[in-house]
C-alpha positions as a LaTeX table, in Angstrom:
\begin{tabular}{lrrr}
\hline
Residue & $x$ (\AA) & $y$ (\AA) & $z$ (\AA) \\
\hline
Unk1 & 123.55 & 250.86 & 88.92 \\
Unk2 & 126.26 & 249.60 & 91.34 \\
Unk3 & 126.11 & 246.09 & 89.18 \\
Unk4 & 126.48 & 247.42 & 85.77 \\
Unk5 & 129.19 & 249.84 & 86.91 \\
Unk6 & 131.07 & 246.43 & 88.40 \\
Unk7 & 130.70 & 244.77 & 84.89 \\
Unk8 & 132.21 & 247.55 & 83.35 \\
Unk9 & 134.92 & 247.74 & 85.55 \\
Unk10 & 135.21 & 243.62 & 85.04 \\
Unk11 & 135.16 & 244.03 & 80.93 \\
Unk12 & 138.02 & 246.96 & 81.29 \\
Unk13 & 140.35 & 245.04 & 83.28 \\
Unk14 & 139.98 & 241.60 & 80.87 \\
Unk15 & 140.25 & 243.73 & 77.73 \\
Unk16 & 143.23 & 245.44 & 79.35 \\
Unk17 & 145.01 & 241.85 & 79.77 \\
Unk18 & 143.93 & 241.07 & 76.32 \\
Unk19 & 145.37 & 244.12 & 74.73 \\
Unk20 & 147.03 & 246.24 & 76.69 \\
Unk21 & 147.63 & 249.86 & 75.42 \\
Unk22 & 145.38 & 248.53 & 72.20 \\
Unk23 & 147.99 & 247.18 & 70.69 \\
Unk24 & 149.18 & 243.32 & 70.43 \\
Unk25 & 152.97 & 242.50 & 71.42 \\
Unk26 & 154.85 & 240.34 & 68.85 \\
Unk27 & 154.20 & 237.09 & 71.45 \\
Unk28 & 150.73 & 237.99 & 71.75 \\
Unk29 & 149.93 & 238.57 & 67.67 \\
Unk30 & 151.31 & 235.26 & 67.23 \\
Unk31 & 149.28 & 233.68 & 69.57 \\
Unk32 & 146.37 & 234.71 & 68.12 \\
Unk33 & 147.31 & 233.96 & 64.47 \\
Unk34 & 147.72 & 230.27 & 65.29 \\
Unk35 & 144.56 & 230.38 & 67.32 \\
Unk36 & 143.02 & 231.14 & 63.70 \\
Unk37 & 145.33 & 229.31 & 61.72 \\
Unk38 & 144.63 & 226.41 & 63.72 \\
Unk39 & 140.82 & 226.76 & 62.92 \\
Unk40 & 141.42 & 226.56 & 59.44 \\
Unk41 & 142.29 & 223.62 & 56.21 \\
Unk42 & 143.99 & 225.60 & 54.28 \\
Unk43 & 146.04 & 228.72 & 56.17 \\
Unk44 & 148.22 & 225.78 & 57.87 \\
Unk45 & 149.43 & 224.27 & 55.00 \\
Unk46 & 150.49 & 228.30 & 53.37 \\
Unk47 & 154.20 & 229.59 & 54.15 \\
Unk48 & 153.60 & 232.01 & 56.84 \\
Unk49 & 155.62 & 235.09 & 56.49 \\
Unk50 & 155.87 & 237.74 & 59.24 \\
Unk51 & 156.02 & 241.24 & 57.60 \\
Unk52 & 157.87 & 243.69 & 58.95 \\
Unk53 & 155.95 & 246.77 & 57.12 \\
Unk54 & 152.76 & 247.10 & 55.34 \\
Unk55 & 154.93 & 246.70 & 51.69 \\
Unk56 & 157.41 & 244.34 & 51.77 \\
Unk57 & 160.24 & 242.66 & 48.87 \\
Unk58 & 161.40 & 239.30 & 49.10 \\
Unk59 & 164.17 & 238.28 & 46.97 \\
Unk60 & 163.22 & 234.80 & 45.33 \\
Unk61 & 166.38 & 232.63 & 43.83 \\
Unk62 & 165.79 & 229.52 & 41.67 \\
Unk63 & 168.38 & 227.76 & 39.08 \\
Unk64 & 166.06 & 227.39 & 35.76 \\
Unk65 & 168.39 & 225.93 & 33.55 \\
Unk66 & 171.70 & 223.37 & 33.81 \\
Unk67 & 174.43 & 224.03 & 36.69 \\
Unk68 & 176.71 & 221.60 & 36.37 \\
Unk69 & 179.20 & 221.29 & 33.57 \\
Unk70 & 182.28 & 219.19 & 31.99 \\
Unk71 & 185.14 & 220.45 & 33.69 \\
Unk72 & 188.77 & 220.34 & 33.18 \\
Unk73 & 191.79 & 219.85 & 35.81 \\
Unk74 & 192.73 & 223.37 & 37.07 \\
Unk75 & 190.99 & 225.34 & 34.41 \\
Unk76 & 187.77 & 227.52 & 35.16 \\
Unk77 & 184.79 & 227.61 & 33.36 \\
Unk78 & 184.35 & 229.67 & 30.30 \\
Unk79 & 182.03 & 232.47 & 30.88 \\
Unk80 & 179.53 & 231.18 & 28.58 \\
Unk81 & 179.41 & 227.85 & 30.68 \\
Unk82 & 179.21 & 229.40 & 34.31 \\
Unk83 & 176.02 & 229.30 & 35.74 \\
Unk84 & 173.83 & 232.25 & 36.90 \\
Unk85 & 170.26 & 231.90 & 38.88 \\
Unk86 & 167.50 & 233.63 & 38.31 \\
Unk87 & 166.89 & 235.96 & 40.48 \\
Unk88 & 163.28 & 238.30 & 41.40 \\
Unk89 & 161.39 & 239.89 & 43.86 \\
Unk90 & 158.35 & 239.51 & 45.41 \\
Unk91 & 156.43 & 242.39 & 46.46 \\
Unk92 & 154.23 & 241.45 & 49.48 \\
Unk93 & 151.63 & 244.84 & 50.05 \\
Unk94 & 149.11 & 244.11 & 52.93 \\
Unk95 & 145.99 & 244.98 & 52.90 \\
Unk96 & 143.53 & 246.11 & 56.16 \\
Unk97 & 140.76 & 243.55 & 56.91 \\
Unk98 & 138.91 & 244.54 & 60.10 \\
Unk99 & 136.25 & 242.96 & 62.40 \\
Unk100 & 133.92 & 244.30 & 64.69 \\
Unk101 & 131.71 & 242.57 & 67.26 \\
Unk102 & 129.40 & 243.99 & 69.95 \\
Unk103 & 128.68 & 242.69 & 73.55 \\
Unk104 & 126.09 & 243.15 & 75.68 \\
Unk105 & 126.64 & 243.83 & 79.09 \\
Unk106 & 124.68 & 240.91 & 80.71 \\
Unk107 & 127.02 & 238.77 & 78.60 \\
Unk108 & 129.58 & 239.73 & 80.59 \\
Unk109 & 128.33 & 238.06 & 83.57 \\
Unk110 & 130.31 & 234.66 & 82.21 \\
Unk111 & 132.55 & 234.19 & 84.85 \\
Unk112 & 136.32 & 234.26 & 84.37 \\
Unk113 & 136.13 & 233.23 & 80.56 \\
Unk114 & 135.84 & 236.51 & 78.83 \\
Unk115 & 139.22 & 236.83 & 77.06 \\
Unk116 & 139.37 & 232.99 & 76.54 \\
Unk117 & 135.70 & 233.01 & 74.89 \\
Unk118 & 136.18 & 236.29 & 72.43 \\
Unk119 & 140.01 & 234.74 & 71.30 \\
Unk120 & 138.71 & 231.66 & 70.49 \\
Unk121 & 135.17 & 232.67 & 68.34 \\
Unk122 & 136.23 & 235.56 & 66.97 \\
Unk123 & 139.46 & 233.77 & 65.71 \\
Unk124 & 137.34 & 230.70 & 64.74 \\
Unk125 & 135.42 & 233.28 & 62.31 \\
Unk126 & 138.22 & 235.32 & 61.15 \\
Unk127 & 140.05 & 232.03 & 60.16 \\
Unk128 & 137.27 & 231.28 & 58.10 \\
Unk129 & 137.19 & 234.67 & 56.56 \\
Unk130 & 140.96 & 234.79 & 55.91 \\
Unk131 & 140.69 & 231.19 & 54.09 \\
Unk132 & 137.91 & 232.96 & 51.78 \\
Unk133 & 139.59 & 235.74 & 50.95 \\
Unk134 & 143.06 & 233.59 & 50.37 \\
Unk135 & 141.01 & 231.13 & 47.73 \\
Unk136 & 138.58 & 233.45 & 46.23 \\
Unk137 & 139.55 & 237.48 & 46.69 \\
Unk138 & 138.75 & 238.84 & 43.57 \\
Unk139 & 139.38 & 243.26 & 43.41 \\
Unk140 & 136.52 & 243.22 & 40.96 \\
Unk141 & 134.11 & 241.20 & 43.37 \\
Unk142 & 131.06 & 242.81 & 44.74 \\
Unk143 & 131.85 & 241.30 & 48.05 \\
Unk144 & 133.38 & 244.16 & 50.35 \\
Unk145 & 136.02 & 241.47 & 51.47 \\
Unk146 & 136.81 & 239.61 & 48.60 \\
Unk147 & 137.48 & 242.68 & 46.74 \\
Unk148 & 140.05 & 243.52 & 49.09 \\
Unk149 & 143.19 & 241.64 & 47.40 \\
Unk150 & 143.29 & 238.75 & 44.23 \\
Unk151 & 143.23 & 235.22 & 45.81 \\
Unk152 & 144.93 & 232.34 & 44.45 \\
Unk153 & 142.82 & 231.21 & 41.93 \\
Unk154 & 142.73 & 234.67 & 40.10 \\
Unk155 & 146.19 & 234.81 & 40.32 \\
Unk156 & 146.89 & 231.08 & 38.83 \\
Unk157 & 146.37 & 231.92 & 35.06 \\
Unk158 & 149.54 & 230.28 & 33.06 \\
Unk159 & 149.09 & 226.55 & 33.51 \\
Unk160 & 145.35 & 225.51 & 32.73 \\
Unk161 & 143.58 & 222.43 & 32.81 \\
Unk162 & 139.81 & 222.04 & 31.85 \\
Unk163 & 137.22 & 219.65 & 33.02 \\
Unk164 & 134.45 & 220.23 & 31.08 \\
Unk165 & 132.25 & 219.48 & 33.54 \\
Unk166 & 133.62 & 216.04 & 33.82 \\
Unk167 & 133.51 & 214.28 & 37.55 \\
Unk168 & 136.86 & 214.87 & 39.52 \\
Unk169 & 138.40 & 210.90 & 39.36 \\
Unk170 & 141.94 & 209.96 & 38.54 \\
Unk171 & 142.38 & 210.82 & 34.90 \\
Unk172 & 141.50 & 214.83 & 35.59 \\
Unk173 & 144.42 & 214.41 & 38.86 \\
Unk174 & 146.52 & 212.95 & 36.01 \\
Unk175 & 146.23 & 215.38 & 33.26 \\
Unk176 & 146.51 & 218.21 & 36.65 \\
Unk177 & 149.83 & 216.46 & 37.21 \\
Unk178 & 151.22 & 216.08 & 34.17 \\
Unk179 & 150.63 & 219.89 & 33.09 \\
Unk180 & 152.48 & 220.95 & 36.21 \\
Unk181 & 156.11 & 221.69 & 34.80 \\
Unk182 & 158.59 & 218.83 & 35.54 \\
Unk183 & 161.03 & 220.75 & 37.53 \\
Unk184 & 158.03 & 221.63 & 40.53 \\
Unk185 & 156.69 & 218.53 & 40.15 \\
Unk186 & 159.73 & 216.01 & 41.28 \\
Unk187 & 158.80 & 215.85 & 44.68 \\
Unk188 & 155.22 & 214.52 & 44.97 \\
Unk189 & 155.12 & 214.58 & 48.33 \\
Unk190 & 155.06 & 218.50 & 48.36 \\
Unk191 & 152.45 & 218.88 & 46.38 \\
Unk192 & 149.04 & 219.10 & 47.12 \\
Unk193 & 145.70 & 219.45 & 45.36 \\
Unk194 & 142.98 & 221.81 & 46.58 \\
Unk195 & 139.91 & 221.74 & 45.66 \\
Unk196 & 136.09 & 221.80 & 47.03 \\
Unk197 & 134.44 & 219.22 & 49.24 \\
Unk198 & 131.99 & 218.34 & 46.55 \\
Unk199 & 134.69 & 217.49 & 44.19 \\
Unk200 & 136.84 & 215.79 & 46.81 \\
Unk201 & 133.99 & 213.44 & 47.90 \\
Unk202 & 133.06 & 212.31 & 44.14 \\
Unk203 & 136.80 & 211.33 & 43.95 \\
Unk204 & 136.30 & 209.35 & 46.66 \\
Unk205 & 133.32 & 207.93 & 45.34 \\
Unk206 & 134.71 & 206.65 & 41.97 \\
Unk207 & 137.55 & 204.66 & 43.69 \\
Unk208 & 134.89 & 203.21 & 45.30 \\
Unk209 & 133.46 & 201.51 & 42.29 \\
Unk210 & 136.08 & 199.25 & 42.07 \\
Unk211 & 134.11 & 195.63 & 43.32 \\
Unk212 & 137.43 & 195.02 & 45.88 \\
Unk213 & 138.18 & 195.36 & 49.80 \\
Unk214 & 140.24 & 198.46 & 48.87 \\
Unk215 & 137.51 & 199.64 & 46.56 \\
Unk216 & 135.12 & 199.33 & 50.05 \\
Unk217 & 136.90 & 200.88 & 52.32 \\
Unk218 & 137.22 & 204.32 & 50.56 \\
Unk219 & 133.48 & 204.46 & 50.73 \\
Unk220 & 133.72 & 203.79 & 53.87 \\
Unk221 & 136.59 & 206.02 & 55.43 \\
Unk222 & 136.59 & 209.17 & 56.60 \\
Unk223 & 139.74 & 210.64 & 54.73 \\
Unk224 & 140.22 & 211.06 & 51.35 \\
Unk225 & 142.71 & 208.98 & 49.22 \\
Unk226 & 145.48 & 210.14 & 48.25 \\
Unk227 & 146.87 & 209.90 & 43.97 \\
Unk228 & 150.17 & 208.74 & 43.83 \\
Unk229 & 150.94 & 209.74 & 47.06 \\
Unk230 & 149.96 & 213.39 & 46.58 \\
Unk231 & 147.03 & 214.71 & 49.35 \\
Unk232 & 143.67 & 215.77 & 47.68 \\
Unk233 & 142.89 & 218.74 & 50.22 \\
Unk234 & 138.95 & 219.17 & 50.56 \\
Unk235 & 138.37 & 222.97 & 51.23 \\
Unk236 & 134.71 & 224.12 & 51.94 \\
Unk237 & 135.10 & 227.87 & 51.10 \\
Unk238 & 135.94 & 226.65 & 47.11 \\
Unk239 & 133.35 & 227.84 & 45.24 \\
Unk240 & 130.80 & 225.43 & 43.80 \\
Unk241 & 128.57 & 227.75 & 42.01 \\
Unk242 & 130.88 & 227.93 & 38.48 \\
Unk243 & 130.54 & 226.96 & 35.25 \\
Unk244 & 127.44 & 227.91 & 32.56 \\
Unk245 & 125.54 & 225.37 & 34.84 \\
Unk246 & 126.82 & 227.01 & 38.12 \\
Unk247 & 127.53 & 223.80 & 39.19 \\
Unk248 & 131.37 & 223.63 & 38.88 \\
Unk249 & 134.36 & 224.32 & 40.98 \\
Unk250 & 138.07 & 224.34 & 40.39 \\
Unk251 & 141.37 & 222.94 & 41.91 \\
Unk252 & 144.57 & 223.98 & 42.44 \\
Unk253 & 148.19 & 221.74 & 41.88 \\
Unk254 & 150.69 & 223.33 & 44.18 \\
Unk255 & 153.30 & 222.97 & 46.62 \\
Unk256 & 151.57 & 224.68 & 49.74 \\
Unk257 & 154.74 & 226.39 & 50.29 \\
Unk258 & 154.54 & 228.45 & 47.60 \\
Unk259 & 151.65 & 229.66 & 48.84 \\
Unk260 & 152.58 & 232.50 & 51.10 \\
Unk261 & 150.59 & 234.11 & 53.90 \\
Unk262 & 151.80 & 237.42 & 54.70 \\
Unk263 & 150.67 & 239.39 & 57.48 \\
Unk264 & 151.96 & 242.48 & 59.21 \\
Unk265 & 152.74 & 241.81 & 62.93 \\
Unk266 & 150.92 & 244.97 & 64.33 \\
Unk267 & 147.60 & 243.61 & 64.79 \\
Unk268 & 145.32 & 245.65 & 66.49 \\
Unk269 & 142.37 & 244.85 & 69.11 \\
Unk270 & 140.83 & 248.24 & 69.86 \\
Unk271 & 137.35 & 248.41 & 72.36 \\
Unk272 & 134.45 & 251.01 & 73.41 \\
Unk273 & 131.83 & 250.79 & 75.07 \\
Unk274 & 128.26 & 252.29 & 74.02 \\
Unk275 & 126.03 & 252.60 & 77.37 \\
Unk276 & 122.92 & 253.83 & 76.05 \\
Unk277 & 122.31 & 250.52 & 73.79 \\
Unk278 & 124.19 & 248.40 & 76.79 \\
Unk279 & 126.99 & 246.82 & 74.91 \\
Unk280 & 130.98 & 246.76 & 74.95 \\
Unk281 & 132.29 & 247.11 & 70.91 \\
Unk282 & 135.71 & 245.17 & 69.90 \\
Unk283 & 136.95 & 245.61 & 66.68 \\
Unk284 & 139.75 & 243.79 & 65.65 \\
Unk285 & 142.50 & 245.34 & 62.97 \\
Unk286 & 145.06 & 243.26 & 60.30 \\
Unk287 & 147.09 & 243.81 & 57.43 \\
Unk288 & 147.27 & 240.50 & 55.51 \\
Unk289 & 148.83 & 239.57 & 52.20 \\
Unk290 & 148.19 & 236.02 & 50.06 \\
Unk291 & 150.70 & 235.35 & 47.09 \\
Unk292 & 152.11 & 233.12 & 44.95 \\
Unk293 & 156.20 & 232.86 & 45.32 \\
Unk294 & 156.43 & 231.48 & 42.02 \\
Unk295 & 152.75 & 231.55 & 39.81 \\
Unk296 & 154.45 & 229.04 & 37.17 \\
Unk297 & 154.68 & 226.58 & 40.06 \\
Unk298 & 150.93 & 225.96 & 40.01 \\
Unk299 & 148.02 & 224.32 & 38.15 \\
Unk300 & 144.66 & 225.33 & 37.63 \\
Unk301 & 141.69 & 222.76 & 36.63 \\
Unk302 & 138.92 & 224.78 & 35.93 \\
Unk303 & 135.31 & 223.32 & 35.00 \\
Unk304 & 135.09 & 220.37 & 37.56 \\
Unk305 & 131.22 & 219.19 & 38.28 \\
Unk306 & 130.51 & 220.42 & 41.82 \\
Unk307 & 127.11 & 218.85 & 42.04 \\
\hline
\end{tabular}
């Protein structure tokens, strides 16, 4: 009895360094965001943005048409030639994700590594989650996560590119690219296209057909090749299960930027412990948010064979 009351004791005082009061400090929720934003493809590349409340409006400012005009020596600008921006606002409105694990006592018994251990795992997992919820939250899903919010390939609906089942190779990247707007798609090296593994790999594949050194070493390298300097991002939570043949993904032109990754800073680790069944509960609390700055800004390729 004396032993299990000591490993209680032991679990209190490393949850209390972990979260003391229940409730992360700003230095502290940080730390453990990067800790899962480190274990993921796709959250690292997003624009993070640190929320101050659960709802929160960004102003967005963008010049959509010409500035600059013929001017004359010490006269202004007519009215009709001045320019204005176009101006909106983004409303970012978090939503509560929560996570729950349960230790058992005897687990305990690992020496000196508790706090270290349940960071690291737990945010290996959530990162994972976050990522599927980011790419594929749907509010009509039967999924009890991915209902919780729209990802970003529900919300990417005006510019549309289709596959037709059609392998991913260069002429799909090129039609991708060439449907993106010309005023997002001047700096190449922003941009990025994500899409699954499977559909990454066969790109890969078909540059290896080409009977040359170069043509070699893409089947042979690890990475995959860039198109015109633009990354193809591989990332394994895209769904491959689409299409009539369920056998199709999608991908996604975008600047990664425009991708923002909202959470709300108050992130919550809260514990109990249930004696009877032996085992300490931790259930970890967020409000995230993932949106589009600008939906225009991004292409959708729907129907690419993910087989």
């Amino acid at each position: 009895m004396q032993e299990n009351r000591d490993l209680i004791q032991k679990a209190d005082f490393l949850l209390a360094q972990l979260a003391p009061g229940g409730l992360l400090n700003p230095a502290q929720a940080d730390r453990f965001v990067r800790l899962a934003i480190d274990a993921s493809v796709l959250l690292s590349e997003m624009q993070r943005v640190n929320m101050k409340a659960p709802k929160e409006l960004r102003e967005k400012i963008r010049y959509g048409s010409r500035a600059l005009r013929k001017g004359t020596e010490a006269t202004a600008l007519p009215e009709a030639l001045r320019s204005r921006p176009d101006t909106e606002k983004v409303e970012l409105d978090a939503q509560l994700v929560k996570a729950e694990t349960r230790v058992s006592f005897e687990a305990l018994e690992e020496q000196g590594t508790f706090e270290t251990t349940v960071q690291q795992t737990m945010a290996e997992r959530i990162s994972l989650d976050l990522e599927d919820l980011a790419v594929n939250g749907d509010t009509n899903s039967a999924d009890t996560l991915l209902k919780t919010l729209d990802g970003f390939r529900k919300q990417a609906v005006t510019n549309l590119v289709v596959a037709g089942g059609a392998t991913l190779d260069r002429t799909i990247l090129k039609d991708t690219f060439k449907t993106m707007p010309s005023e997002f798609r001047r700096d190449k090296r922003a941009l990025r296209f994500i899409t699954a593994d499977e559909a990454a790999i066969d790109y890969q594949e078909t540059l290896g057909d080409r009977q040359t050194t170069m043509g070699d070493s893409h089947v042979s390298g690890m990475s995959i090749a860039p198109w015109q300097g633009i990354p193809v991002v591989e990332v394994p939570v895209f769904p491959t299960n689409l299409g009539g043949g369920v056998d199709e993904t999608e991908m996604l032109l975008t600047d990664p930027r425009n991708m923002l990754f909202g959470v709300w800073r108050n992130i919550r680790i809260d514990t109990d412990r249930d004696v009877i069944s032996g085992v300490y509960i931790i259930v970890v609390s967020a409000r995230v948010e993932f949106l589009f700055a600008h939906e225009p800004a991004v292409v959708k390729t729907t129907g690419i064979k993910a087989v």
